[in-house]
KELUM-303902 format. One record per residue: residue number from 1; residue in one letter; z, y negated, x of N, C-alpha, C in turn. Coordinates in pm, whole numbers. Layout:
// residues N
 num residu   n_pz   n_py   n_px  ca_pz  ca_py  ca_px   c_pz   c_py   c_px
 NUM      A      Z      Y      X      Z      Y      X      Z      Y      X
...
This chain:
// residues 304
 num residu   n_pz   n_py   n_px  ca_pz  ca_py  ca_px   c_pz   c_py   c_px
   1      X      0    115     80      0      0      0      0   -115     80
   2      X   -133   -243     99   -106   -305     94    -71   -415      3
   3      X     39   -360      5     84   -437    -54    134   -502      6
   4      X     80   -787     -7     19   -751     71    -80   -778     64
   5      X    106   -711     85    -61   -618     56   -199   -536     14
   6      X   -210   -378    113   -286   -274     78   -203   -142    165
   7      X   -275    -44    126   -291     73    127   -402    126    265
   8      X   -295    140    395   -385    211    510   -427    369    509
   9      X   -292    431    432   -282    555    467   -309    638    347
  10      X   -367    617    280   -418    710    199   -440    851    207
  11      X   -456   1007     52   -484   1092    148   -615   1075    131
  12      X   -684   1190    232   -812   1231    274   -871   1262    132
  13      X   -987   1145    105  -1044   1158    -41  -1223   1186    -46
  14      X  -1281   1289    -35  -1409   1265      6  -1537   1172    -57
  15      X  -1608   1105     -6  -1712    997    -21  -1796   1050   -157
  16      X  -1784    948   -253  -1844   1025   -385  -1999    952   -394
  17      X  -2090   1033   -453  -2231   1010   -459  -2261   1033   -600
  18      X  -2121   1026   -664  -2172   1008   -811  -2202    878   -879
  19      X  -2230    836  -1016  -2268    745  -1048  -2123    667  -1026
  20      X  -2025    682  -1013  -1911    607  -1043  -1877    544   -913
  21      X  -1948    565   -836  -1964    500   -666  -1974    307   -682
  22      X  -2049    310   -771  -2090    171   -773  -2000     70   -855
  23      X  -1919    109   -977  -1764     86  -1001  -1675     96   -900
  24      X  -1647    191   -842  -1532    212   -775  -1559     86   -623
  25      X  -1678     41   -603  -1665    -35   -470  -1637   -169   -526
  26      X  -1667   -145   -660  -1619   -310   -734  -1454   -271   -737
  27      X  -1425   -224   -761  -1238   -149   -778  -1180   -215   -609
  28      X  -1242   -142   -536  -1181   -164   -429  -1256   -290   -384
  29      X  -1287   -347   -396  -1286   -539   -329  -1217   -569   -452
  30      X  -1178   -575   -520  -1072   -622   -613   -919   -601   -561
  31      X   -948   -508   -536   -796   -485   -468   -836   -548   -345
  32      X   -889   -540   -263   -885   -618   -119   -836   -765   -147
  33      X   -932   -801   -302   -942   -974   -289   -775   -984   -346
  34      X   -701   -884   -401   -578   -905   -443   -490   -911   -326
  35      X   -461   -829   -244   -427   -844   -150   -438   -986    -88
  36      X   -511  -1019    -23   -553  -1117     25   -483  -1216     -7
  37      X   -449  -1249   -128   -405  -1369   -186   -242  -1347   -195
  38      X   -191  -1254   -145    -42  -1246   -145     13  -1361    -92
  39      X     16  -1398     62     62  -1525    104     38  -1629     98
  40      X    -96  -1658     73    -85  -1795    -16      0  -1829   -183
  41      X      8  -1714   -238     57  -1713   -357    215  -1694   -324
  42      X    246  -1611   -235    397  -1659   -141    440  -1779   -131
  43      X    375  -1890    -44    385  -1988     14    378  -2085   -166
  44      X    302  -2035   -244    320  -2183   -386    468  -2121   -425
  45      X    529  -1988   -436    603  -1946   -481    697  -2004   -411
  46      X    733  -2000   -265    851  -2068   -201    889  -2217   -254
  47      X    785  -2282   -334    765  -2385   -377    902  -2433   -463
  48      X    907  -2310   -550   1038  -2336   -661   1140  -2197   -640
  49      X   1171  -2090   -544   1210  -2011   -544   1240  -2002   -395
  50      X   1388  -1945   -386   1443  -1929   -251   1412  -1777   -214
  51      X   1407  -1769    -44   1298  -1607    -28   1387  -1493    -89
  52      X   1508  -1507   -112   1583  -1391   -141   1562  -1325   -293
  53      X   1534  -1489   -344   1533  -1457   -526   1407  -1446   -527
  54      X   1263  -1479   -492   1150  -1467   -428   1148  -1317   -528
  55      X   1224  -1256   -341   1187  -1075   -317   1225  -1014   -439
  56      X   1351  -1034   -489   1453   -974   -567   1350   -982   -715
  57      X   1343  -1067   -804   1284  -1103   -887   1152  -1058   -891
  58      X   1044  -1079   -758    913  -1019   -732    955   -863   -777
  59      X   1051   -792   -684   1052   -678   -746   1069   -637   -901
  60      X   1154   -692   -916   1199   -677  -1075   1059   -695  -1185
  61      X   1006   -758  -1176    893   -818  -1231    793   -686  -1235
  62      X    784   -656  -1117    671   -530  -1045    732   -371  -1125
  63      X    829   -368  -1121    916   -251  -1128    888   -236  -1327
  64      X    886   -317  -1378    914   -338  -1512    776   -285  -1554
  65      X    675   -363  -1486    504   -372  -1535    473   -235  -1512
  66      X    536   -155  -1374    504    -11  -1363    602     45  -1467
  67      X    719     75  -1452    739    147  -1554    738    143  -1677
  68      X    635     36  -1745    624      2  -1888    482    144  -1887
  69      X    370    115  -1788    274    188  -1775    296    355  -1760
  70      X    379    343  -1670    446    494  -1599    494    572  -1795
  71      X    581    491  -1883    616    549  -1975    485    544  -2049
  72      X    408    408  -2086    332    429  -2195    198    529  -2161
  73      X    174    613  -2033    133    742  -2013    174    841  -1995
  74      X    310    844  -2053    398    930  -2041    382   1056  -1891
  75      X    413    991  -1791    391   1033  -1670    514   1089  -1627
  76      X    569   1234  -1602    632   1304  -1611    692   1239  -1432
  77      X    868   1258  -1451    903   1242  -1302    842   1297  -1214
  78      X    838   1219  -1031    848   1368   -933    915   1432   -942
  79      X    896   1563   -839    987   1668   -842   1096   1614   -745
  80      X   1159   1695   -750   1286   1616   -669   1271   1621   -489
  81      X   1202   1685   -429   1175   1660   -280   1068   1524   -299
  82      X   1042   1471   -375    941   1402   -352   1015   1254   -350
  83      X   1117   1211   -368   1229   1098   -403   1283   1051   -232
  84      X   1306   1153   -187   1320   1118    -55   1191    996     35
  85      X   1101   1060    -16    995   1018     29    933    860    -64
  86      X    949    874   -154    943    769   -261   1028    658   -207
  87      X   1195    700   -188   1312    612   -125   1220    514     10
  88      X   1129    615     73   1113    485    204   1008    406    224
  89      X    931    427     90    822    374     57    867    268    -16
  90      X    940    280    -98   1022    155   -163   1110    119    -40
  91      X   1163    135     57   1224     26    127   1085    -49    225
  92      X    985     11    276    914    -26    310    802   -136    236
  93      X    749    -88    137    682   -163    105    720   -249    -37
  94      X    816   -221    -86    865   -286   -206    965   -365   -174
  95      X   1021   -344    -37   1156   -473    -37   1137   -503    112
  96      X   1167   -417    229   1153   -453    361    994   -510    376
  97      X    861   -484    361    787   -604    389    735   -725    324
  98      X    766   -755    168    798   -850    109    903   -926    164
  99      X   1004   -915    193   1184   -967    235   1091  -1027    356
 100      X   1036   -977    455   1035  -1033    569    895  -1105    590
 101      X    812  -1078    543    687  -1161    544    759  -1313    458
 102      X    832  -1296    344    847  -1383    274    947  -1548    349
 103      X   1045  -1448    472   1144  -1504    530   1034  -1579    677
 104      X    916  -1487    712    854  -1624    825    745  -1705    709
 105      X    747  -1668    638    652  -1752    537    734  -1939    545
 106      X    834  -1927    601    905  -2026    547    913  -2123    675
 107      X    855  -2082    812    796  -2178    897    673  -2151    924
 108      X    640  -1991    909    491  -1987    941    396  -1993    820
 109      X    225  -2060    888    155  -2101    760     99  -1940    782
 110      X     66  -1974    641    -34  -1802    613   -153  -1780    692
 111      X   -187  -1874    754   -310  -1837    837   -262  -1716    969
 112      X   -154  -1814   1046   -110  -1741   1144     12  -1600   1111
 113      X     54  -1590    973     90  -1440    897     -2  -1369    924
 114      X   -130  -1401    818   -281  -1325    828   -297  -1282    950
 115      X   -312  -1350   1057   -382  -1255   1211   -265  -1137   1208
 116      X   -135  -1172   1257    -57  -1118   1279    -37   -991   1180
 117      X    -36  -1021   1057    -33   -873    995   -162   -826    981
 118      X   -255   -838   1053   -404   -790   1029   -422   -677   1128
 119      X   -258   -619   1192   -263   -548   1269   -208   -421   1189
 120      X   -181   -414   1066   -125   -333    969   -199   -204    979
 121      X   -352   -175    941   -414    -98    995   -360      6   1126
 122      X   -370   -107   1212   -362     31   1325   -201     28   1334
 123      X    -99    -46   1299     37     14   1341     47    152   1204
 124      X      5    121   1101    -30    231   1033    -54    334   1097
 125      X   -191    358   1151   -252    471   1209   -182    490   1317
 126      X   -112    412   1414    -18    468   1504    138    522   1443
 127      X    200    465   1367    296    580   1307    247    679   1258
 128      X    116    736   1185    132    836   1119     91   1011   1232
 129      X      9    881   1334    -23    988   1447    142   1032   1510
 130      X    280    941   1462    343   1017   1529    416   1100   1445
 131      X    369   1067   1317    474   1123   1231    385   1263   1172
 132      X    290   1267   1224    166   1441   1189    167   1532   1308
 133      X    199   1486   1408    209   1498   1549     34   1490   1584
 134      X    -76   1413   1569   -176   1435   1553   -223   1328   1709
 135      X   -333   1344   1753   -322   1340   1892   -496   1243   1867
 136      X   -464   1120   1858   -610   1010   1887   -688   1031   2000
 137      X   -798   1004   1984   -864   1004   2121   -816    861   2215
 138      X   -895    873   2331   -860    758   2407   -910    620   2370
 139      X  -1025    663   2323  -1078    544   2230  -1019    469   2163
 140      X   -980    530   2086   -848    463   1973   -739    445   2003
 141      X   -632    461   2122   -585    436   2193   -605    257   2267
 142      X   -666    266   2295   -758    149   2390   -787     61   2281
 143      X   -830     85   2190   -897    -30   2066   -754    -61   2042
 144      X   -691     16   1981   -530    -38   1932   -421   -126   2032
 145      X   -445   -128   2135   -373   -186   2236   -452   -300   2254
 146      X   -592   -303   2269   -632   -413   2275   -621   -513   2148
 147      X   -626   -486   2035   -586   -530   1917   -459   -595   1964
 148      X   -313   -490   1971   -226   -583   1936   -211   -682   2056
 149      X   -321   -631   2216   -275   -733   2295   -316   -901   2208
 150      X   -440   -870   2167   -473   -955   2111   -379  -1026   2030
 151      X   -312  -1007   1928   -220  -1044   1850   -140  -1150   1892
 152      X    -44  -1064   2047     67  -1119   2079     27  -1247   2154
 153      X   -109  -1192   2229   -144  -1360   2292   -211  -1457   2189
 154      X   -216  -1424   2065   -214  -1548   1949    -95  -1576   1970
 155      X    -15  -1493   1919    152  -1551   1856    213  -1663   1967
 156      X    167  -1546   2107    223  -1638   2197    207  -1788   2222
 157      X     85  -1792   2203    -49  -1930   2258     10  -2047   2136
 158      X    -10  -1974   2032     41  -2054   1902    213  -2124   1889
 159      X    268  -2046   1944    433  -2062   1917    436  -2141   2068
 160      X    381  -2209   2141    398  -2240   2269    484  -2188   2383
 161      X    409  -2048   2378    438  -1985   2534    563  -1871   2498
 162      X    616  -1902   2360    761  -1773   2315    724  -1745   2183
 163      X    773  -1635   2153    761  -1548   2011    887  -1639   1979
 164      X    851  -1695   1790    942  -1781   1704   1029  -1630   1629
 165      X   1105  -1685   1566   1208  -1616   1463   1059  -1586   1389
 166      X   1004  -1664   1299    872  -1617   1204    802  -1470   1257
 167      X    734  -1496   1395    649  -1406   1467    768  -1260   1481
 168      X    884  -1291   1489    980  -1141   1497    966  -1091   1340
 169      X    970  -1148   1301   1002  -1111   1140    869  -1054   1114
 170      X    742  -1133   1124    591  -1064   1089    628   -915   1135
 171      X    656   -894   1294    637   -795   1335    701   -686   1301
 172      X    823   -723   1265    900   -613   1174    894   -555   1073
 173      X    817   -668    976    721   -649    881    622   -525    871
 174      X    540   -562    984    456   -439   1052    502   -301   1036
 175      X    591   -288   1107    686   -162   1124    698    -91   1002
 176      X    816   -192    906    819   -132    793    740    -67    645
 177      X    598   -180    662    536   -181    591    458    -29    620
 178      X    409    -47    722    373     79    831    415    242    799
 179      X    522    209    759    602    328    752    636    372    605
 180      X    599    267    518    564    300    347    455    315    369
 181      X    361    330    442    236    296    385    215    534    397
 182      X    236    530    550    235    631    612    283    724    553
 183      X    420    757    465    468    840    399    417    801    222
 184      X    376    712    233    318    683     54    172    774     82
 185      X    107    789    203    -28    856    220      9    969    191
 186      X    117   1044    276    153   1172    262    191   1227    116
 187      X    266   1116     45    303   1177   -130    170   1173   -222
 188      X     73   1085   -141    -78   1048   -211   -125   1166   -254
 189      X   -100   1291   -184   -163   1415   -149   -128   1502   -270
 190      X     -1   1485   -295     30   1583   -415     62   1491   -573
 191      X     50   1349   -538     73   1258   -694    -23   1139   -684
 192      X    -70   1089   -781   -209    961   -781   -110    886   -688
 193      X   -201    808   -617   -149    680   -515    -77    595   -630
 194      X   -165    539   -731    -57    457   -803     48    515   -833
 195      X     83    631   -905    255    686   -929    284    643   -850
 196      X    244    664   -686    325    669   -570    391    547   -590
 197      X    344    370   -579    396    309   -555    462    243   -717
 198      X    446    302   -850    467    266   -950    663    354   -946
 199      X    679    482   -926    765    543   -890    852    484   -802
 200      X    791    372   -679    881    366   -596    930    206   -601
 201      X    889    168   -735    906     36   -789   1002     50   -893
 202      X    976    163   -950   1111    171  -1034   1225    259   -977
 203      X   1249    312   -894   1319    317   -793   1413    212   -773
 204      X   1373    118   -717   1426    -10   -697   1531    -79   -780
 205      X   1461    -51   -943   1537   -103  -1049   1637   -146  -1038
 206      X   1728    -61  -1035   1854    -37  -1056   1945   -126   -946
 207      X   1870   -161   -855   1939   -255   -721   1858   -375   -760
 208      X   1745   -378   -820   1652   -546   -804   1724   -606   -868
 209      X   1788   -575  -1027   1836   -615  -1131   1982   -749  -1080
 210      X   2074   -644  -1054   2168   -723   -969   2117   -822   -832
 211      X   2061   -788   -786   1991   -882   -654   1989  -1014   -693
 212      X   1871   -988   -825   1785  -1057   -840   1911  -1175   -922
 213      X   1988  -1136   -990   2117  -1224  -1033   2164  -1260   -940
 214      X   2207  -1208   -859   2299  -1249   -721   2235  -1390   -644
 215      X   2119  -1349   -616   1981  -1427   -558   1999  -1585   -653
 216      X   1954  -1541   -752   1940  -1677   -868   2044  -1745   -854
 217      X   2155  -1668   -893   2320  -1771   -848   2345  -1852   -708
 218      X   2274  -1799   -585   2314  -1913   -552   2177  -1979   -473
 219      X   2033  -1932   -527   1927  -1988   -509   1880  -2014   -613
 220      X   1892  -2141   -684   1838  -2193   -858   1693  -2170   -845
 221      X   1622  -2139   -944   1481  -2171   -911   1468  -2262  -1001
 222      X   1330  -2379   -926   1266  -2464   -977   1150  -2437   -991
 223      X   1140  -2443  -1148    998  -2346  -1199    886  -2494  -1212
 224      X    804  -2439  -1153    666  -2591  -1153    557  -2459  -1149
 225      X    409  -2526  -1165    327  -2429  -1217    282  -2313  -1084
 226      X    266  -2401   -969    262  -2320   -874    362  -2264   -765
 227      X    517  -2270   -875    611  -2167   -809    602  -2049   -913
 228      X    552  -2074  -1039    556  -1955  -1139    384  -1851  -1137
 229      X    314  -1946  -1064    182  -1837  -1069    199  -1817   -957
 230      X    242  -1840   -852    268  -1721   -709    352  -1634   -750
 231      X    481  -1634   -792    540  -1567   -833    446  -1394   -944
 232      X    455  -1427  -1027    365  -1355  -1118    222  -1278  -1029
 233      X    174  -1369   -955    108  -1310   -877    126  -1210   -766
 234      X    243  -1238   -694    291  -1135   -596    402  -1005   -677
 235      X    390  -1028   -776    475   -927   -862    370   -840   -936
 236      X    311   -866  -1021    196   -823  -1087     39   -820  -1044
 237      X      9   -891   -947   -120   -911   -874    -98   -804   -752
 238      X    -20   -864   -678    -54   -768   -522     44   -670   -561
 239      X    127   -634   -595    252   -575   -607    198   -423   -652
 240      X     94   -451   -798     63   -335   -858    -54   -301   -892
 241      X   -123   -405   -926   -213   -413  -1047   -335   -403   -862
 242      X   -339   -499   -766   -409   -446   -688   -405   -342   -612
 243      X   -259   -250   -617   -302   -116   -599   -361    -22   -672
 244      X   -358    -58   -800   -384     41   -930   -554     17   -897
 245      X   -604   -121   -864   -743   -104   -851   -841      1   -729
 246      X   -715    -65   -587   -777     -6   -449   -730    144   -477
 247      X   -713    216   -570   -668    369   -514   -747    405   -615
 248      X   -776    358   -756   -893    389   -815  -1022    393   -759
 249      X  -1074    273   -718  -1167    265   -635  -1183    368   -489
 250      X  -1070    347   -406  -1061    454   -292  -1068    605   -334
 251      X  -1043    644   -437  -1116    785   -533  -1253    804   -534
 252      X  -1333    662   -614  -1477    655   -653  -1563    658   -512
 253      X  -1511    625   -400  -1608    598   -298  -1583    648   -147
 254      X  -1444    626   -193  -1373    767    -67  -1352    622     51
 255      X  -1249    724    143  -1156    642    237  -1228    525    341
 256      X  -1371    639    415  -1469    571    490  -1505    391    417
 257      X  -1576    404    321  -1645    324    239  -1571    233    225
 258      X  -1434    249    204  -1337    140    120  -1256     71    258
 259      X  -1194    133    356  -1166     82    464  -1257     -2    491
 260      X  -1379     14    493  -1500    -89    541  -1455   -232    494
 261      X  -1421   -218    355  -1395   -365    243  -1263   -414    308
 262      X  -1232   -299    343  -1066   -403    384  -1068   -434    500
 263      X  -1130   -465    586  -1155   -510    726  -1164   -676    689
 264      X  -1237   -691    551  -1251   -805    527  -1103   -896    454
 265      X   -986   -837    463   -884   -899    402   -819  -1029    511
 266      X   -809   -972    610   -741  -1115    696   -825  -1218    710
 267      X   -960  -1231    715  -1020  -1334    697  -1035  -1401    544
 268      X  -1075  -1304    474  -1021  -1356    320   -880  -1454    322
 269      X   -808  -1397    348   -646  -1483    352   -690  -1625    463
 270      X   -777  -1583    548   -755  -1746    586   -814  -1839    526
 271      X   -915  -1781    428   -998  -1902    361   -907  -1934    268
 272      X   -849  -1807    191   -781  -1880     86   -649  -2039    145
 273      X   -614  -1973    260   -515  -2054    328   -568  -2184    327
 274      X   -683  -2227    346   -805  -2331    344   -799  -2461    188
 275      X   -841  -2325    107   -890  -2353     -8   -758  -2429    -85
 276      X   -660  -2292    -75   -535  -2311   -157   -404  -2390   -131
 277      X   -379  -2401      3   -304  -2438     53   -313  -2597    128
 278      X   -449  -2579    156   -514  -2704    265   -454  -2733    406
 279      X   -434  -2549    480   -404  -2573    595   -531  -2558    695
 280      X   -478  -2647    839   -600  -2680    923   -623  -2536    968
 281      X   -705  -2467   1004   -694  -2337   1103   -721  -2356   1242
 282      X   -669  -2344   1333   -707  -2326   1477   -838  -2255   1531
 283      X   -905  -2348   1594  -1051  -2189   1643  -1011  -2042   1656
 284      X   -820  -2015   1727   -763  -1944   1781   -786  -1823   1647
 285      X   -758  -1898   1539   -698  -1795   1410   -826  -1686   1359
 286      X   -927  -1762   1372  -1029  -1707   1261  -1097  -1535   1425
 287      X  -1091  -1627   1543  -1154  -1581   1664  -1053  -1440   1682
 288      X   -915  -1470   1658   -817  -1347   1670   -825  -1271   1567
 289      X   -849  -1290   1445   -880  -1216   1319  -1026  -1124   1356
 290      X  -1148  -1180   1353  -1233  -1113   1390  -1236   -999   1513
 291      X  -1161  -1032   1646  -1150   -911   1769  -1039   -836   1676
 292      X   -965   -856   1628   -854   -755   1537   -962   -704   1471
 293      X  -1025   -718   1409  -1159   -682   1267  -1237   -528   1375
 294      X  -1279   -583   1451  -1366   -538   1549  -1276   -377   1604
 295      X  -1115   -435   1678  -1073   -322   1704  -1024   -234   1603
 296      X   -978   -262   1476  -1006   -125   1353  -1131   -100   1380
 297      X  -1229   -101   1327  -1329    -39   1355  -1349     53   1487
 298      X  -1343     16   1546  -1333     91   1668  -1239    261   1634
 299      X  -1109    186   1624  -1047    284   1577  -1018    395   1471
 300      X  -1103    322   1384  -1159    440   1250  -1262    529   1326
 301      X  -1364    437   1374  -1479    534   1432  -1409    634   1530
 302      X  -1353    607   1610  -1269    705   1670  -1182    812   1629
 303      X  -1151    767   1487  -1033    870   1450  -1185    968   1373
 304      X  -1279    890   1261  -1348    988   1211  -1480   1067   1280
């Protein structure tokens, strides 16, 4: 899920040549373009909402919309080994990389988020190689290192010469998100990707509820139009509704095809950053996004 974001780790879905190919690539750039718009829709949201009540509330919001769906298809629980796994997908991608993207959102602009988590992809594909015990070629090896060298000498160049509190937090981000994404691939295998992250949203419930009170009490929100449509948007837009599209779609056209579309998300996020926000971009941002662009690729071709 990127959620976000998206969804790196999907399972192994093969490339369809049926008529429903040509829907499903509309499915998945829908979800890409949802994605995309998470941190700018972050950044209007910080507008009237403090990051804690932000997260708390984002969840709550998300958690409700899935399990209104989850019941009104009467979608039978997992089995019970499968909760474990659900548990770190919801700390990963439902609270630990929302919480922390949301917390450098609050000195960093979304442009320089975007490069930095545009490394999601391959820290993805490098946890899951450790968590399958599965062994990359050197190729992919080499693309991925050059990627994140790339990264850090943005962060660095940008933050003048030291990694900020923001740039630690992105990166942790990484990690966690990384690691829902990786074990949400693995539950992909035996339940639809959406259960996966609809399950691990209501999960949450039961802790967002109180949070999200706790949060409000001593962060008021000030509701103006563009703290309530980021809001709504990172709850119901990226949260669900653009995974429900990218895993539909990643069905119709298979993993190859749809990874292709999402190469195009960090540059998406900087235009929107442009459009929506009216921040300047650095030559640095768009130039580090693209060699990031370049080394996934590399590294898909290598892995497939």
């Amino acid at each position: 899920m990127k959620i976000q974001g998206s969804a790196t780790a999907p399972p192994a879905i093969a490339v369809s040549t049926s008529p429903a190919a040509g829907p499903g690539t509309l499915q998945a750039a829908l979800g890409v373009v949802a994605f995309s718009l998470t941190f700018p829709s972050t950044a209007w949201a910080l507008e009237g909402f403090g990051p804690w009540a932000l997260v708390a509330v984002r969840a709550v919001l998300a958690a409700l919309v899935a399990g209104a769906c989850l019941l009104a298809l009467r979608v039978p629980p997992p089995a019970r080994p499968q909760w474990a796994g659900l548990a770190v997908v919801a700390a990963g991608v439902v609270v630990g990389f929302p919480l922390l993207t949301t917390l450098a959102l609050r000195t960093s602009t979304t442009a320089h988020a975007a490069v930095v988590v545009g490394l999601l992809p391959l820290t993805t594909a490098l946890l899951s190689a450790l968590r399958f015990g599965t062994r990359p070629s050197r190729t992919f090896w080499a693309a991925a290192l050059a990627g994140a060298g790339a990264v850090v000498a943005f962060t660095v160049q940008q933050s003048g010469g030291a990694l900020t509190t923001a740039d630690l937090y992105l990166f942790g981000a990484l990690l966690v998100c990384a690691a829902g994404y990786t074990e949400g691939g693995r539950l992909a295998r035996v339940m639809p990707g959406w259960q996966v992250i609809g399950w691990a949203l209501v999960l949450c419930l039961p802790v967002g509820v109180p949070a999200a009170a706790l949060a409000l009490a001593h962060e008021p929100a000030r509701l103006t139009a563009h703290s309530v449509a980021g809001l709504l948007w990172v709850a119901v837009g990226s949260q669900f509704l653009g995974l429900v599209v990218w895993y539909r779609g990643m069905a119709a056209i298979g993993i190859p095809k749809a990874s292709q579309l999402q190469l195009a998300q960090p540059l998406l996020t900087l235009v929107w950053s442009v459009l929506l926000l009216g921040e300047h971009l650095t030559p640095a941002a768009p130039l580090t996004a693209a060699a990031v662009l370049v080394c996934i690729a590399v590294t898909q071709r290598a892995r497939g």
